[in-house]
C-alpha positions in Angstrom: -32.1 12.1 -65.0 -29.3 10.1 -66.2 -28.1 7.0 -68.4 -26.7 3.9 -66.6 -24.3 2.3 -67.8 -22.4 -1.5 -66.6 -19.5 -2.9 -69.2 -18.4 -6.0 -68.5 -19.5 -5.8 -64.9 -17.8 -8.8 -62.6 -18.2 -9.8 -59.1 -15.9 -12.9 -57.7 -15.9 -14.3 -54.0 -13.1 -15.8 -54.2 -12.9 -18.3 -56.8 -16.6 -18.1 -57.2 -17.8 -15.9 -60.5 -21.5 -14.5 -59.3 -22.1 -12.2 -61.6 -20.4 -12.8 -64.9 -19.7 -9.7 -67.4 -22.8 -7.9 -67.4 -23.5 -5.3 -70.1 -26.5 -3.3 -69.7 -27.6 0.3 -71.0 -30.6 1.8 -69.0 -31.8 4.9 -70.3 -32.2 8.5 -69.1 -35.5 7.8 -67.3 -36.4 4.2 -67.7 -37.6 2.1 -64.7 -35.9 -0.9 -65.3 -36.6 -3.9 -63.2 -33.9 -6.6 -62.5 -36.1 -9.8 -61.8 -35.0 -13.4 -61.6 -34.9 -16.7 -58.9 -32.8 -16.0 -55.3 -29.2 -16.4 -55.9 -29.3 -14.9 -59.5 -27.1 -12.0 -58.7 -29.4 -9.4 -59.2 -29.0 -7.6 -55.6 -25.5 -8.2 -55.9 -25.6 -6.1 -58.8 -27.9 -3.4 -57.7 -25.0 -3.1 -54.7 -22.0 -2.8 -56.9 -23.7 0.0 -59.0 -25.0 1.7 -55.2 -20.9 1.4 -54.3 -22.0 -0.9 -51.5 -20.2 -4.0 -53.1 -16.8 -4.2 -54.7 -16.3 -4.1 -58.2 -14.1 -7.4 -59.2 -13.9 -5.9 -62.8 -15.8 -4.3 -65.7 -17.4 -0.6 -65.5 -20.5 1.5 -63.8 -21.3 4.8 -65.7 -23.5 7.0 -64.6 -25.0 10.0 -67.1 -21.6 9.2 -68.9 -19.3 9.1 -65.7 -17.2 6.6 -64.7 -18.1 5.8 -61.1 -16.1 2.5 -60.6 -14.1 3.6 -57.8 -15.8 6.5 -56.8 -17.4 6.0 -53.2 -21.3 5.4 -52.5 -22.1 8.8 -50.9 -20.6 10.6 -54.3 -22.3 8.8 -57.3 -25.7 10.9 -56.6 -27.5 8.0 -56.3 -30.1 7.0 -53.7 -31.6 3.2 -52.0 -34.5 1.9 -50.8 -33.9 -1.4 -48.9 -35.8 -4.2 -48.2 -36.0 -2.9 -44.7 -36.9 0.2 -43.7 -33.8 1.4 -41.6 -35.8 4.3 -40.4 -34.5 5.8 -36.7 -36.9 4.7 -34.4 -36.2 7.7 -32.1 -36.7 10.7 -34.3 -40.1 11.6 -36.2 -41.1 11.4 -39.6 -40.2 15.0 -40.5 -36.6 14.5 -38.9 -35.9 11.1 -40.8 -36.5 12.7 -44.1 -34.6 16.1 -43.0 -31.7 13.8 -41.5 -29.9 13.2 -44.5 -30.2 16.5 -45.8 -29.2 18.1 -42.5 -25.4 15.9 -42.5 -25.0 17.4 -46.0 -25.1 20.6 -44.7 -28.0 22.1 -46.8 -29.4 25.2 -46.3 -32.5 25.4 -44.0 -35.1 26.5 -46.1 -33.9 24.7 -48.9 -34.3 21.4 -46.7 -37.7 22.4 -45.5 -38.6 22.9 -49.1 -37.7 18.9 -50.2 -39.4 17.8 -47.2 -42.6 19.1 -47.2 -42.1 18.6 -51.3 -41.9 15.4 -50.5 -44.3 14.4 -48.2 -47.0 16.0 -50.3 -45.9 13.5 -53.0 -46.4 10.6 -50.8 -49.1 11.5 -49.1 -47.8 11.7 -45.6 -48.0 14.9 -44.4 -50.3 14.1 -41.5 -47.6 12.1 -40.8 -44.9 14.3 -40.0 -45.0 14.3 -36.5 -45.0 10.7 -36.2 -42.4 7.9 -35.0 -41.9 4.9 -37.1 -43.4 3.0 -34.4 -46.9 4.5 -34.5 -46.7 3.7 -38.5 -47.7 0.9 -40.5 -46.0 -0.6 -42.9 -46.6 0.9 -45.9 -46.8 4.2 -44.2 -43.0 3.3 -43.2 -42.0 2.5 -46.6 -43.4 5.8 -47.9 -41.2 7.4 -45.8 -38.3 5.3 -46.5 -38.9 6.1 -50.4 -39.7 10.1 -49.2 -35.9 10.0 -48.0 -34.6 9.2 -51.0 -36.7 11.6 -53.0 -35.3 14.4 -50.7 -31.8 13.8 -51.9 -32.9 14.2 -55.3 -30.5 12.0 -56.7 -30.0 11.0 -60.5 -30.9 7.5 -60.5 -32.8 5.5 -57.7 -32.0 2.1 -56.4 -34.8 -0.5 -55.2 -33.9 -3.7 -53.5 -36.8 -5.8 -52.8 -38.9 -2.8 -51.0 -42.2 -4.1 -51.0 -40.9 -8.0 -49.6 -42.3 -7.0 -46.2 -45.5 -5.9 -47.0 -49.0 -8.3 -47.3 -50.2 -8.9 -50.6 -52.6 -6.0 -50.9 -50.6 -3.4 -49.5 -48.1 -4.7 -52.2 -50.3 -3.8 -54.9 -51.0 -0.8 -53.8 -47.5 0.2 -53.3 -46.7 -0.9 -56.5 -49.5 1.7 -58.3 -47.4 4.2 -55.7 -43.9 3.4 -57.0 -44.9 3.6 -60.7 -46.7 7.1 -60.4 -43.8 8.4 -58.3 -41.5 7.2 -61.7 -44.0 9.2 -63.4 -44.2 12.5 -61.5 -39.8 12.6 -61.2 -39.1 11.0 -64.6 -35.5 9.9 -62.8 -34.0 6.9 -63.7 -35.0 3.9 -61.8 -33.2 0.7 -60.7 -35.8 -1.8 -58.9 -34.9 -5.3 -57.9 -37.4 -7.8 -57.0 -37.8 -12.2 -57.6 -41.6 -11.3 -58.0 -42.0 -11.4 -62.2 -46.1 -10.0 -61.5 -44.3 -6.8 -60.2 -41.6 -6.8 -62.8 -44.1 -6.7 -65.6 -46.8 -4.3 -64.0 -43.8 -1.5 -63.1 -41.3 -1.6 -65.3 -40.1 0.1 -68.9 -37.8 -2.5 -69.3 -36.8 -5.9 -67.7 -33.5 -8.1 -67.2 -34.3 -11.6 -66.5 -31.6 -13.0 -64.8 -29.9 -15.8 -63.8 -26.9 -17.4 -62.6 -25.0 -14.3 -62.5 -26.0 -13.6 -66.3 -28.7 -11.3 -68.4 -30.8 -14.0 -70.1 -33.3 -11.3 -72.0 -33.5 -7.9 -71.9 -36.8 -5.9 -73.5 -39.6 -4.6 -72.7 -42.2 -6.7 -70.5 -44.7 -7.7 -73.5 -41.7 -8.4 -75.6 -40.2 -10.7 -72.8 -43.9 -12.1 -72.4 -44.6 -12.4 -76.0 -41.2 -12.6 -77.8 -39.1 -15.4 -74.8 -35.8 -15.9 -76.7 -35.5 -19.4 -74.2 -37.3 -21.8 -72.1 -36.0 -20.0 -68.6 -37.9 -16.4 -69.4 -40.7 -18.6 -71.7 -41.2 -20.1 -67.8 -40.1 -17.4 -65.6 -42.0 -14.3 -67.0 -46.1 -15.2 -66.6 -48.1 -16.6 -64.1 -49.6 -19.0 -64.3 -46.2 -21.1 -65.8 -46.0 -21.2 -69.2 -46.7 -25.0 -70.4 -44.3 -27.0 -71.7 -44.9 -30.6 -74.0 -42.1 -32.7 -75.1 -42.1 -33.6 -79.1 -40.8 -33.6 -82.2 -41.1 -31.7 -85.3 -42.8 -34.8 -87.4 -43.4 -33.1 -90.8 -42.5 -29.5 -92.5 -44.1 -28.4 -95.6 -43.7 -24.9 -97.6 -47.0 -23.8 -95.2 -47.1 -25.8 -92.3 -45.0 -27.3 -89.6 -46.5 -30.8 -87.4 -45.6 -30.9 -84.4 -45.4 -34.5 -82.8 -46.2 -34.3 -78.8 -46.1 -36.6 -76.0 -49.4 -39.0 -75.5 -49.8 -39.1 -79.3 -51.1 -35.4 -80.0 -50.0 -33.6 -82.2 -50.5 -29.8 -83.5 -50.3 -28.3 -86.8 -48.2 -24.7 -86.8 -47.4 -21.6 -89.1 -44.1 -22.7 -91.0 -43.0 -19.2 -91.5 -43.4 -18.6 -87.5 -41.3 -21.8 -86.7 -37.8 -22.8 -87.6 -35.6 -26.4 -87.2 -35.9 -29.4 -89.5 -37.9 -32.8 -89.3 -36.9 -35.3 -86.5 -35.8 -32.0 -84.0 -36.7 -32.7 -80.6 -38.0 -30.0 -79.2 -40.5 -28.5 -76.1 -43.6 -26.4 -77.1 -44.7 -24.2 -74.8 -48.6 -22.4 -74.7 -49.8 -20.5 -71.7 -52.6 -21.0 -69.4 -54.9 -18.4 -71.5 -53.5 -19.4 -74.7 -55.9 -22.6 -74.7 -59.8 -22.6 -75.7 -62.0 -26.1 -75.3 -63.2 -27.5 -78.4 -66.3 -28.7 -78.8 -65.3 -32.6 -79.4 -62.5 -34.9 -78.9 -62.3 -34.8 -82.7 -61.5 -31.1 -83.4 -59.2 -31.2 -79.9 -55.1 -31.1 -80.0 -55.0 -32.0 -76.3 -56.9 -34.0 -74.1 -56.5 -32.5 -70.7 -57.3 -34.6 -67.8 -58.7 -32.1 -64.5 -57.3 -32.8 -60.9 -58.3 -29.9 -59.6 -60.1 -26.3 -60.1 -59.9 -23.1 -58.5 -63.0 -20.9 -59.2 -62.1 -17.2 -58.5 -65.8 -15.7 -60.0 -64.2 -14.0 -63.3 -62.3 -16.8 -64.1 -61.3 -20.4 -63.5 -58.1 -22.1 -63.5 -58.0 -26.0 -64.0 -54.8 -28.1 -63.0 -54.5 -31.6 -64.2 -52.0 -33.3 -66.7 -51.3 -34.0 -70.5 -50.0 -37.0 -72.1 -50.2 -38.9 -68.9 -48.4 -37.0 -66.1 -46.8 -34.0 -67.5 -48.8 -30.3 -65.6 -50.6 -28.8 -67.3 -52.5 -25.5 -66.2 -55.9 -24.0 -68.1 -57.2 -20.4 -67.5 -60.9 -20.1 -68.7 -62.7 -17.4 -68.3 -66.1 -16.6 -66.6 -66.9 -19.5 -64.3 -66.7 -23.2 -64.7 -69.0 -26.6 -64.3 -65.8 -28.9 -64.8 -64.3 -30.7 -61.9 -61.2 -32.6 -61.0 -61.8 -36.1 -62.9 -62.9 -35.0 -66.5 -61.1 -35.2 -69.4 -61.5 -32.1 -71.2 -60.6 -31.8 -75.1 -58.4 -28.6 -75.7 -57.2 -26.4 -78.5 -54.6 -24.1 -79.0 -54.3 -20.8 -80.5 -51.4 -21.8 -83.0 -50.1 -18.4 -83.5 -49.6 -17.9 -79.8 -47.7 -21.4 -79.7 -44.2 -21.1 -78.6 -41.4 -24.1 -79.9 -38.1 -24.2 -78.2 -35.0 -26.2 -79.4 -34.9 -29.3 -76.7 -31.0 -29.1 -76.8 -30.0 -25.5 -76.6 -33.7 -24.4 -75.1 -33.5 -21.6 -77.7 -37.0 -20.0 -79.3 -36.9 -21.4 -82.6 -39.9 -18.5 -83.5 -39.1 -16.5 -86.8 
């Protein structure tokens, strides 16, 4: 196990800045996950700290060590890519050995990680196989079994479950985690995929444009979004967003003016800014309840269309005319697209965000 360090970490193409002055501590043992839109930088990243990418400037420490210049084959580190990059020619048992064998390990020490290995990941009726008589997640078991091999201080994921269908991924996921669990090593995982970033990880980076927008734990990103990116990014369904103003503030209560004449009456002491800010509240999908009359409703939620899924329902429509709006209600549902549905909000689960600087302005 080991720390992981990046001070000030810079990659330029050119005159292009695409990843500007990162600092980031990961812990000895953490699984930390960078997640964020394509073109964020997060891969770019991932590769500087593998040795892959140049450094432009700034730091990579590992367990204390500065590895900056140090190449990729001597920072102890292992990667899982995207693709499998398993040779087609040789069997599962010589893929996993492969590595091992060009290091110039000792026999039985090799034959040791191996089979250690493929218990671990369940493959060793496996062994015998070529990648081509595998499926896919049975190839990316053995791409993750070659890192585990090397034994490395900290492992690197980019993207590894992109090529997989969408149960497989969720099983591989449950895979990925318990492996963290069984080898306690440090973890690096890169993915755009916020359900995986918040199911696997200790702690997540949301990034974008080349920067670290919030750093925490996944319920404190979830819970705690310091701006309207993360508030948006990290959740799904969306978290909804309403245009307004803060109308009135009193010693115990903020109103909140919104778009289509509503309005919503908040905590003052969990809200900050002044009367006449304009600002954008956000609520998510399972942070509404329907009221039982237009009179005790903050919202009026007009349905276009509903997606029963048995345990739950989700209804999409608009508020305030034509701004989305998305509704989780549990259970299942007798409202269809054309009612108007009167909503309420769970005010200490409200989020408010300065309109100008798109800043939490929670206390």
């Amino acid at each position: 196990m080991a720390t992981l360090e990046l001070k000030e970490l810079r990659k330029s193409y050119g005159d292009t800045e695409v990843v500007h002055g990162v600092n980031l501590l990961i812990e000895s043992g953490e699984f930390c996950v960078f997640v964020g839109p394509s073109g964020c930088g997060k891969s770019t990243m991932l590769r500087m700290i593998a040795g892959l990418e140049d450094i432009t400037s700034g730091d990579v420490k590992i367990a204390g060590d500065l590895v900056s210049n140090v190449p990729a084959a001597q920072r102890g580190l292992a990667m899982v890519f995207q693709s499998y990059a398993l040779y087609p020619h040789m069997s599962v048992k010589q893929n996993l050995s492969f590595g091992l064998e060009n290091m110039r390990m000792a026999r039985e020490e090799i034959e040791r990680r191996v089979a250690e290995a493929a218990r671990m990941l369940q493959i060793e009726e496996l062994m015998q196989r070529k990648p081509g008589q595998l499926s896919g997640g049975q190839r990316q078991r053995v791409a993750i079994g070659r890192t585990v091999v090397r034994e490395p201080k900290v492992f690197l994921f980019d993207e590894p479950l992109s090529n997989l269908d969408a149960e497989l991924r969720v099983a591989m996921r449950g895979e990925i985690a318990a492996l963290h669990k069984r080898l306690g090593n440090t973890m690096v995982y890169v993915t755009h995929d916020q359900v995986e970033a918040m199911t696997m990880a200790d702690k997540i980076a949301v990034m974008r444009a080349g920067i670290i927008e919030q750093y925490g734990t996944p319920l404190d990103l979830y819970n705690y979004p310091t701006n309207t990116f993360v508030a948006g990014f990290i959740g799904s369904p969306r978290m909804n967003f309403l245009d307004g103003t803060i109308a009135e503030r009193t010693a115990d209560t903020v109103t909140l003016k919104l778009v289509g004449d509503h309005s919503v009456e908040l905590d003052a002491k969990q809200i900050g800014g002044g009367v006449g800010d304009t600002i954008e509240m956000g609520v998510r999908a399972n942070h509404l309840e329907l009221a039982r009359s237009e009179a005790e409703a903050e919202l009026i939620f007009a349905v276009q269309s509903v997606e029963q899924l048995g345990g739950e329902t989700y209804l999409y429509g608009a508020v305030g005319g034509d701004v989305s709006f998305t509704v989780n209600v549990q259970g299942q549902s007798e409202i269809v697209g054309g009612d108007k549905v009167p909503m309420k909000l769970k005010p200490e689960l409200v989020h408010v965000f300065d309109k100008d600087t798109t800043l939490s302005l929670r206390q």
